[in-house]
MMTF fields as JSON, N, C-alpha, C and O atoms, coordinates in Angstrom:
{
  "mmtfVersion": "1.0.0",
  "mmtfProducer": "UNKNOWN",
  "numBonds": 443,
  "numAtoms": 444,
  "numGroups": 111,
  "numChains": 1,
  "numModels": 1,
  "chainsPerModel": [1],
  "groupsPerChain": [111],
  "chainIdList": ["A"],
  "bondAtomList": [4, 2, 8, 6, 12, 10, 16, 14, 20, 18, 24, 22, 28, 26, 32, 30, 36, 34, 40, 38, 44, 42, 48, 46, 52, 50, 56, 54, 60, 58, 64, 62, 68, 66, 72, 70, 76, 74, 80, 78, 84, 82, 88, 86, 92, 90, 96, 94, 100, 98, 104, 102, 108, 106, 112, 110, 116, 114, 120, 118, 124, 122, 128, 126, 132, 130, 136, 134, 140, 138, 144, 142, 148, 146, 152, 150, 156, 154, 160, 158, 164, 162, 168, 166, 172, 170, 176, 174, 180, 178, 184, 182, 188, 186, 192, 190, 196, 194, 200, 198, 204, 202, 208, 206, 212, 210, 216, 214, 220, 218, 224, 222, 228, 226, 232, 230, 236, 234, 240, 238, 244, 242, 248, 246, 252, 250, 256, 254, 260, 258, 264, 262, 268, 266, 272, 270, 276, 274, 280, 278, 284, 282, 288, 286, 292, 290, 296, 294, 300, 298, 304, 302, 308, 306, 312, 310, 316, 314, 320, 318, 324, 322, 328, 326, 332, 330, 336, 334, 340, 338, 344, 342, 348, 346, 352, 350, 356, 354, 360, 358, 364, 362, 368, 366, 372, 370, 376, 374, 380, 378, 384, 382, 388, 386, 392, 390, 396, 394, 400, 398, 404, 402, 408, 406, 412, 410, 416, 414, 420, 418, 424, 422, 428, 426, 432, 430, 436, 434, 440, 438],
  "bondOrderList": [1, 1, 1, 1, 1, 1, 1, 1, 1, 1, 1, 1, 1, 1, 1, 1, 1, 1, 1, 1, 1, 1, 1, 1, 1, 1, 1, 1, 1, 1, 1, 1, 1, 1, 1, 1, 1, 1, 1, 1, 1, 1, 1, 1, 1, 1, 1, 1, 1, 1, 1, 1, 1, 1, 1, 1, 1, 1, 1, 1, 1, 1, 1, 1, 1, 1, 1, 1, 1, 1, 1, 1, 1, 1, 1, 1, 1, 1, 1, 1, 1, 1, 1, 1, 1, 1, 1, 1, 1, 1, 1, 1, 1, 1, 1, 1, 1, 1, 1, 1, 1, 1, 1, 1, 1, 1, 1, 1, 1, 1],
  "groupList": [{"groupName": "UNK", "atomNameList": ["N", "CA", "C", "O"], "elementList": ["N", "C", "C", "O"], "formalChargeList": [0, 0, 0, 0], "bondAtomList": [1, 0, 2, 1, 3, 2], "bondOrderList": [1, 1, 2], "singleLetterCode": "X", "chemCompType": "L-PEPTIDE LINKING"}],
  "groupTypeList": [0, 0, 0, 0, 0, 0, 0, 0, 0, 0, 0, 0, 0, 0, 0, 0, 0, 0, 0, 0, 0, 0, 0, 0, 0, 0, 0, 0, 0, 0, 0, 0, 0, 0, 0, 0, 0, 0, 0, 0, 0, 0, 0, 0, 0, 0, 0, 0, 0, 0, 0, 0, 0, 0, 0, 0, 0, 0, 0, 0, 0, 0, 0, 0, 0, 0, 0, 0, 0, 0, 0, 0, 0, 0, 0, 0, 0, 0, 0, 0, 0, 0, 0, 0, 0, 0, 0, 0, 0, 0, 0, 0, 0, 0, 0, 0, 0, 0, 0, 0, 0, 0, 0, 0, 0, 0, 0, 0, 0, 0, 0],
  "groupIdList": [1, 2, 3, 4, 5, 6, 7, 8, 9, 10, 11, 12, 13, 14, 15, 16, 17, 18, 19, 20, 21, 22, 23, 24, 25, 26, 27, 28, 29, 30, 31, 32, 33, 34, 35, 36, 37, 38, 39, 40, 41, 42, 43, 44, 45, 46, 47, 48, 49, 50, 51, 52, 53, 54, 55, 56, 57, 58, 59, 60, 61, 62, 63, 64, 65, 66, 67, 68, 69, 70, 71, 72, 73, 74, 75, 76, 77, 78, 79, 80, 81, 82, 83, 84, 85, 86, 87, 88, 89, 90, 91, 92, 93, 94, 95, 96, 97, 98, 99, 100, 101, 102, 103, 104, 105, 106, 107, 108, 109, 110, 111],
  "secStructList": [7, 3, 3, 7, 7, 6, 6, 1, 6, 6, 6, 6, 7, 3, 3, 7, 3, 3, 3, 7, 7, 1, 1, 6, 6, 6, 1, 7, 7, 7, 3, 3, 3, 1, 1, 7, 7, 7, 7, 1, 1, 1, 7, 6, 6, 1, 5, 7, 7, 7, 6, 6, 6, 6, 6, 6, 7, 7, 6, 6, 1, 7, 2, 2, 2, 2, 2, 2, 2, 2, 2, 6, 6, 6, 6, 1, 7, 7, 7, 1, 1, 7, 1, 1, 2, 2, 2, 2, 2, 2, 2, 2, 2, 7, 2, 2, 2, 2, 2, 2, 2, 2, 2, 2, 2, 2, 2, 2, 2, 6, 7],
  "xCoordList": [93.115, 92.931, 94.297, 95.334, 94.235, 95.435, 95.24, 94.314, 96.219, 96.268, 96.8, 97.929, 95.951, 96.927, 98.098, 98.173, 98.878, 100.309, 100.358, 99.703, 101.001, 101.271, 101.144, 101.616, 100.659, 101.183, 100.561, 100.771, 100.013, 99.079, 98.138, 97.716, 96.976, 95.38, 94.647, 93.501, 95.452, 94.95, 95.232, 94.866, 96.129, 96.179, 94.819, 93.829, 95.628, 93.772, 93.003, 91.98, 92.899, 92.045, 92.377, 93.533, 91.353, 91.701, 90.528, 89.335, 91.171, 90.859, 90.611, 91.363, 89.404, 89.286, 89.135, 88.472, 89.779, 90.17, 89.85, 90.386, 89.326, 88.47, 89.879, 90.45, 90.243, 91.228, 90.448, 89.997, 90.652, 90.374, 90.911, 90.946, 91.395, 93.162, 92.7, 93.351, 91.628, 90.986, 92.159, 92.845, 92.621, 94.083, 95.099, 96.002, 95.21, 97.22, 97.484, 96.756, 98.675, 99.971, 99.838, 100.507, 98.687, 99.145, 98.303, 99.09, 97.259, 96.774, 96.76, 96.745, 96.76, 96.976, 96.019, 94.906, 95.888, 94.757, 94.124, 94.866, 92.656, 92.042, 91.496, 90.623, 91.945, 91.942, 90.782, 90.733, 89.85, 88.743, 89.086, 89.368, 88.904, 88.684, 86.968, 86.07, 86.672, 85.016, 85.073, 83.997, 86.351, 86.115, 85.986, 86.483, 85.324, 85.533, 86.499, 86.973, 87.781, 88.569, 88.523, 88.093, 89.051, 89.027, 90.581, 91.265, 91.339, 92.247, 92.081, 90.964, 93.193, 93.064, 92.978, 92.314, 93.953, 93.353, 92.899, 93.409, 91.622, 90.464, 89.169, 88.984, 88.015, 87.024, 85.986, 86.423, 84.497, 83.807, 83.174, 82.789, 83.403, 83.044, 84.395, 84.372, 85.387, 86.545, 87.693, 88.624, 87.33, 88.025, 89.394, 89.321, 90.974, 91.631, 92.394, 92.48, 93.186, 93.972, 95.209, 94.964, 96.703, 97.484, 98.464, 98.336, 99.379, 100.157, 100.622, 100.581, 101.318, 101.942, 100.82, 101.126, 99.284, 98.238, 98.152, 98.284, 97.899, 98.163, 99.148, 99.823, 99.552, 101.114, 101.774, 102.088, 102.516, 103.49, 103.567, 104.618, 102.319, 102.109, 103.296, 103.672, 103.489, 104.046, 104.162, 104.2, 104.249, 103.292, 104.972, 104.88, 106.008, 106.904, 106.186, 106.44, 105.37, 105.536, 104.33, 103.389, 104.655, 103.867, 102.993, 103.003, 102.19, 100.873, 101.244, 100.561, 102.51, 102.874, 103.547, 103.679, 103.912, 104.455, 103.762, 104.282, 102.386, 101.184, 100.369, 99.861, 100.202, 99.772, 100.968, 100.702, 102.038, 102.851, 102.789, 102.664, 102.829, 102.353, 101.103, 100.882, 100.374, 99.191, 98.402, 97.44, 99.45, 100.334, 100.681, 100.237, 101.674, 102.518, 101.813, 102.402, 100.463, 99.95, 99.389, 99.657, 98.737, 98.263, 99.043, 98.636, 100.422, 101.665, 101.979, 102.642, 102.05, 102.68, 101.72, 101.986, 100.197, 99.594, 100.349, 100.768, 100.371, 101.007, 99.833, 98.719, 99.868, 99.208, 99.526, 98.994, 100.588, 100.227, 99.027, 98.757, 98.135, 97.153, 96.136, 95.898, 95.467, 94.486, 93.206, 92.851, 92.2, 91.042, 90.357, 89.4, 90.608, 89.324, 90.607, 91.288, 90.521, 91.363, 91.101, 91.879, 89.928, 89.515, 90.313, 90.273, 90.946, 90.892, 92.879, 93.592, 93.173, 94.722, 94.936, 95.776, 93.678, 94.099, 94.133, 94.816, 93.349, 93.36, 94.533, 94.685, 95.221, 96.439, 97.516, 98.239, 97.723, 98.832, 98.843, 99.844, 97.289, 96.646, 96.864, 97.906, 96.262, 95.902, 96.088, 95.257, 96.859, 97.419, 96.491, 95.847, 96.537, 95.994, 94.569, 93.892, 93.985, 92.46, 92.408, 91.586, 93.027, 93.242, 93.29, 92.425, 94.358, 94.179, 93.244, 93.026, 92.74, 91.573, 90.601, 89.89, 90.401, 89.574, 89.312, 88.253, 90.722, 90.98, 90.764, 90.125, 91.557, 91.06, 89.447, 88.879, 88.807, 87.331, 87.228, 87.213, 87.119, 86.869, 87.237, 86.511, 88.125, 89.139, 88.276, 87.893, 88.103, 87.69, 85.883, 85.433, 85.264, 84.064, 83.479, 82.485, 84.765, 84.493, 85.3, 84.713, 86.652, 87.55, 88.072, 88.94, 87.344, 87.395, 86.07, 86.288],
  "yCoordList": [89.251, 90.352, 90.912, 90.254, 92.041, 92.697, 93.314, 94.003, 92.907, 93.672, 94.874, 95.286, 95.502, 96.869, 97.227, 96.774, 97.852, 97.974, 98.048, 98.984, 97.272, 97.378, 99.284, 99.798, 100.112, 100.862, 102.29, 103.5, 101.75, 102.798, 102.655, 101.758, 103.677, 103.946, 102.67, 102.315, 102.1, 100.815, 99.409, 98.308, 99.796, 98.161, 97.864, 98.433, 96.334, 95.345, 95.404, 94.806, 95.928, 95.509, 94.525, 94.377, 93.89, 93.326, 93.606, 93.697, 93.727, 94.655, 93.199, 92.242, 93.201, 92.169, 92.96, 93.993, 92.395, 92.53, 91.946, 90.877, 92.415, 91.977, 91.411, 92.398, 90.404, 91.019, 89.828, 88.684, 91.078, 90.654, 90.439, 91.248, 89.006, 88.669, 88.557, 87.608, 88.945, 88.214, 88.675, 87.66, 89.408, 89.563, 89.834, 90.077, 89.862, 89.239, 88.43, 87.442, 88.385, 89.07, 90.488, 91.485, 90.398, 91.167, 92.464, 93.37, 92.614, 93.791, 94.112, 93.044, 95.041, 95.316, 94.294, 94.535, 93.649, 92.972, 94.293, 95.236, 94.271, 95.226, 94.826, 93.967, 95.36, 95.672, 96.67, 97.862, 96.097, 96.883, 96.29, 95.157, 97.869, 97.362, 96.912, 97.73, 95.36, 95.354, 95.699, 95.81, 95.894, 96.349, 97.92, 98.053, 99.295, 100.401, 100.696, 99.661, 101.971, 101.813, 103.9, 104.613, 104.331, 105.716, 105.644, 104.916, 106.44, 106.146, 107.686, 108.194, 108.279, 109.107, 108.767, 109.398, 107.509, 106.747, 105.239, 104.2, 105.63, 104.457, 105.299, 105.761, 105.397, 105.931, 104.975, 104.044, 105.454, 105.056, 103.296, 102.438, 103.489, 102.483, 100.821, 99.707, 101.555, 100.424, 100.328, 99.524, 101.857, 101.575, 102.138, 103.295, 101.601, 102.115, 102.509, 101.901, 103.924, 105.256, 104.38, 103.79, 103.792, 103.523, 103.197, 102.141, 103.953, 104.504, 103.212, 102.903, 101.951, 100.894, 99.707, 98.738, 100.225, 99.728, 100.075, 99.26, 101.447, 102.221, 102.498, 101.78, 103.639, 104.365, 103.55, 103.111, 102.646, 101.839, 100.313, 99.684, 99.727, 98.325, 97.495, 97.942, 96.29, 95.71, 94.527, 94.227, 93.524, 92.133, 91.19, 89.985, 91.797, 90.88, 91.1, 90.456, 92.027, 92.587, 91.188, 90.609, 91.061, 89.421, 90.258, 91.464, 89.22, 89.436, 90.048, 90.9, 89.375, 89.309, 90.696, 91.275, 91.077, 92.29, 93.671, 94.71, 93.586, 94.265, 94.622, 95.721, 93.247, 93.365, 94.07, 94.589, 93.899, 94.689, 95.963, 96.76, 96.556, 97.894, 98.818, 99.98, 97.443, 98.162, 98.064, 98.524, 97.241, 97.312, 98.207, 98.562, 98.858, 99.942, 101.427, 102.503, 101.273, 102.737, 102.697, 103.828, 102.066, 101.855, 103.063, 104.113, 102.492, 103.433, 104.267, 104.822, 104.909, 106.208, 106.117, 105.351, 106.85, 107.209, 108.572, 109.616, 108.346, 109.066, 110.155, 109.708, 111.3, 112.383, 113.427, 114.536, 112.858, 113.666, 113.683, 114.716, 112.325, 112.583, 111.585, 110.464, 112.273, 111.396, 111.334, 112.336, 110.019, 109.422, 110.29, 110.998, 110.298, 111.357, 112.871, 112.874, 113.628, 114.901, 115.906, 116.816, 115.59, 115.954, 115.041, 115.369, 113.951, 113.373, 113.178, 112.811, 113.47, 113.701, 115.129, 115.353, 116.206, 117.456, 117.562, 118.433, 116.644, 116.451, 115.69, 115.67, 115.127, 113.975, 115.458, 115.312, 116.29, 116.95, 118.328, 118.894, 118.732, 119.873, 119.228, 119.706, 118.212, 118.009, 116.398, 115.764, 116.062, 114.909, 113.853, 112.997, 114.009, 113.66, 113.723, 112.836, 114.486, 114.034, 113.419, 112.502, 113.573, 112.083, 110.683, 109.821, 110.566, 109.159, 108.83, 107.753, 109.962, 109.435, 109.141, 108.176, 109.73, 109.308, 108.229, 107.611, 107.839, 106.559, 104.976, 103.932, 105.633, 104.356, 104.176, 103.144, 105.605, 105.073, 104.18, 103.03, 104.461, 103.683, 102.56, 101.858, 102.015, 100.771, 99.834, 98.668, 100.901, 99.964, 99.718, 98.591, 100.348, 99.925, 98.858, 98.162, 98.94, 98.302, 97.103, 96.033, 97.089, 96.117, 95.141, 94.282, 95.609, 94.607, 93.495, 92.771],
  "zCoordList": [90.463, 91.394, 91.797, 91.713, 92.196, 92.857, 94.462, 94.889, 95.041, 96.184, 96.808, 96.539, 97.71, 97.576, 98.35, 99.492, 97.977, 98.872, 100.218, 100.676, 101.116, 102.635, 102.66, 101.646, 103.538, 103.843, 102.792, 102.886, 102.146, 101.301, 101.334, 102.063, 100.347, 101.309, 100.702, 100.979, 99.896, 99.211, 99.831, 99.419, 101.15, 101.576, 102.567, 103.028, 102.542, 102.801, 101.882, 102.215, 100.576, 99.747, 98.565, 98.17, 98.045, 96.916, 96.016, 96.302, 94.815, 93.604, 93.09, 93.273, 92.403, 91.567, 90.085, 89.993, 89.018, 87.951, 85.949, 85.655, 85.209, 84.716, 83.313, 82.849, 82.877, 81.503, 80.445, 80.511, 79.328, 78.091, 76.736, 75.809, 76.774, 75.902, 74.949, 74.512, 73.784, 72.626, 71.9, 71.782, 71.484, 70.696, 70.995, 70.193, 72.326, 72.714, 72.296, 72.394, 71.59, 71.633, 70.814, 71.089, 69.571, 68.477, 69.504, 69.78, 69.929, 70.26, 71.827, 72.438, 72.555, 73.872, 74.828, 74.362, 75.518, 76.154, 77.069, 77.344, 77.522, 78.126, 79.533, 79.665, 80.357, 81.432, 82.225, 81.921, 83.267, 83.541, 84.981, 85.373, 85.779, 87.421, 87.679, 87.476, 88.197, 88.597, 90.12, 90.707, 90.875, 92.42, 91.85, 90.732, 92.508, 92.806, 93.056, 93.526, 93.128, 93.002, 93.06, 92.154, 94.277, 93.706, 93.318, 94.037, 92.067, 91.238, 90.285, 90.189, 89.676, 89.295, 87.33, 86.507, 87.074, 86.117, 86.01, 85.592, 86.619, 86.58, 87.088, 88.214, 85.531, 85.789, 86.892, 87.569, 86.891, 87.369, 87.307, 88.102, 85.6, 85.05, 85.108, 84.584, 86.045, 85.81, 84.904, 84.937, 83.606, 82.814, 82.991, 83.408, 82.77, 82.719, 81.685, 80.617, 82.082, 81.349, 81.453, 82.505, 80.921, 81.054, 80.02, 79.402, 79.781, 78.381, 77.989, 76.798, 79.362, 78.399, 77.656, 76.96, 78.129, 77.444, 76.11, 75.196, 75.939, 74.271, 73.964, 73.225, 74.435, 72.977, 73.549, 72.442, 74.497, 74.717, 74.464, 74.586, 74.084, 74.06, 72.529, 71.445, 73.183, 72.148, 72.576, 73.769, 71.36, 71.581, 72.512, 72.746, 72.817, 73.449, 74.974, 75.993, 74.84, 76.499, 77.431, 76.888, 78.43, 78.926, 79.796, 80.043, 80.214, 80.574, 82.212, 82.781, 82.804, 83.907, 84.126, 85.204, 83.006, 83.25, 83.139, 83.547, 82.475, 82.61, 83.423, 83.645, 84.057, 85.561, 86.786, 87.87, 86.274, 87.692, 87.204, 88.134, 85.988, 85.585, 86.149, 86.494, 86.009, 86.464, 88.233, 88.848, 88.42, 89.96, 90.5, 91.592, 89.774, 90.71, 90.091, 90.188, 89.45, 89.477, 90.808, 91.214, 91.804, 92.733, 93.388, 93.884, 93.198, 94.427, 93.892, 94.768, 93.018, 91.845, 90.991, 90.064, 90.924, 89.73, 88.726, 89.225, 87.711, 86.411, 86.591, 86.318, 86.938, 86.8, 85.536, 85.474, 84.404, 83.175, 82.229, 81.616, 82.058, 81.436, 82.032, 81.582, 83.314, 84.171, 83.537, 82.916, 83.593, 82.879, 84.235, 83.924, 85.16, 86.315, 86.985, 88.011, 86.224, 86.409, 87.797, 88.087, 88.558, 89.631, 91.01, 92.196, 90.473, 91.611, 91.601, 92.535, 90.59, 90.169, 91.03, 91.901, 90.385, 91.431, 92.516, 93.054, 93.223, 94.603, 95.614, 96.835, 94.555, 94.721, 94.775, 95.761, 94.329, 94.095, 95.08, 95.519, 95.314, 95.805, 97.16, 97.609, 98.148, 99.355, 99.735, 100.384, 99.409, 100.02, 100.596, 99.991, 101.414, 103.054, 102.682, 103.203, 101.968, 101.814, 100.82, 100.827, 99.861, 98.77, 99.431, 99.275, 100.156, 101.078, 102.129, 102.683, 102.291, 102.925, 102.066, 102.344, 101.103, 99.887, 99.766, 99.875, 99.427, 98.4, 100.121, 100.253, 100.826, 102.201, 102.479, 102.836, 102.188, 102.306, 101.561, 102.0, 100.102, 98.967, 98.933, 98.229, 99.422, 99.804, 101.041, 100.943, 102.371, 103.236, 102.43, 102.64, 101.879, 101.086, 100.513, 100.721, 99.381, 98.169, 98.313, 98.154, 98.61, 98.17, 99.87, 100.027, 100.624, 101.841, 102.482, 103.453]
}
């Protein structure tokens, strides 16, 4: 599981986390959120959008360092190519109702 940052619309929650190593080292391991999670890449279903998963993966990279990757989208989501594009626009468009968004979703699901 992951927790969310002191101080963002994600703290107090914990994200429980699904990973699936059947071919790490040689192939990316896969990563699914089972907490809800509003996120601009992480659909409905848990699945996540995350470049050092695909075009960046490579078998030196550790498991530990995947997870802080997919850590610090929590605090800086990558809004060049978002898996939910409605909710990236809303991140860039209106701030403040994004985090309220995302704290509903948080105090919901992941507390």
């Amino acid at each position: 599981s992951i927790e969310g940052t002191p101080g963002s619309p994600y703290s107090g929650g914990i994200f429980h986390i699904l990973i699936i190593i059947q071919d790490y080292p040689f192939k990316a391991p896969k990563f699914q959120f089972l907490t809800p999670i509003y996120h601009s890449n992480v659909n409905a279903h848990g699945e996540i959008c995350l470049d050092i998963l695909a075009d960046w993966f490579s078998s030196c990279q550790t498991l530990v360092n995947l997870l802080r990757s997919l850590s610090s989208i929590l605090d800086s989501p990558p809004l060049l190519d978002p898996m939910v594009p409605d909710i990236a626009e809303l991140y860039v468009r209106d701030r403040g109702m994004w985090e309220r968004n995302a704290r509903e979703f948080t105090e919901g699901f992941a507390m």
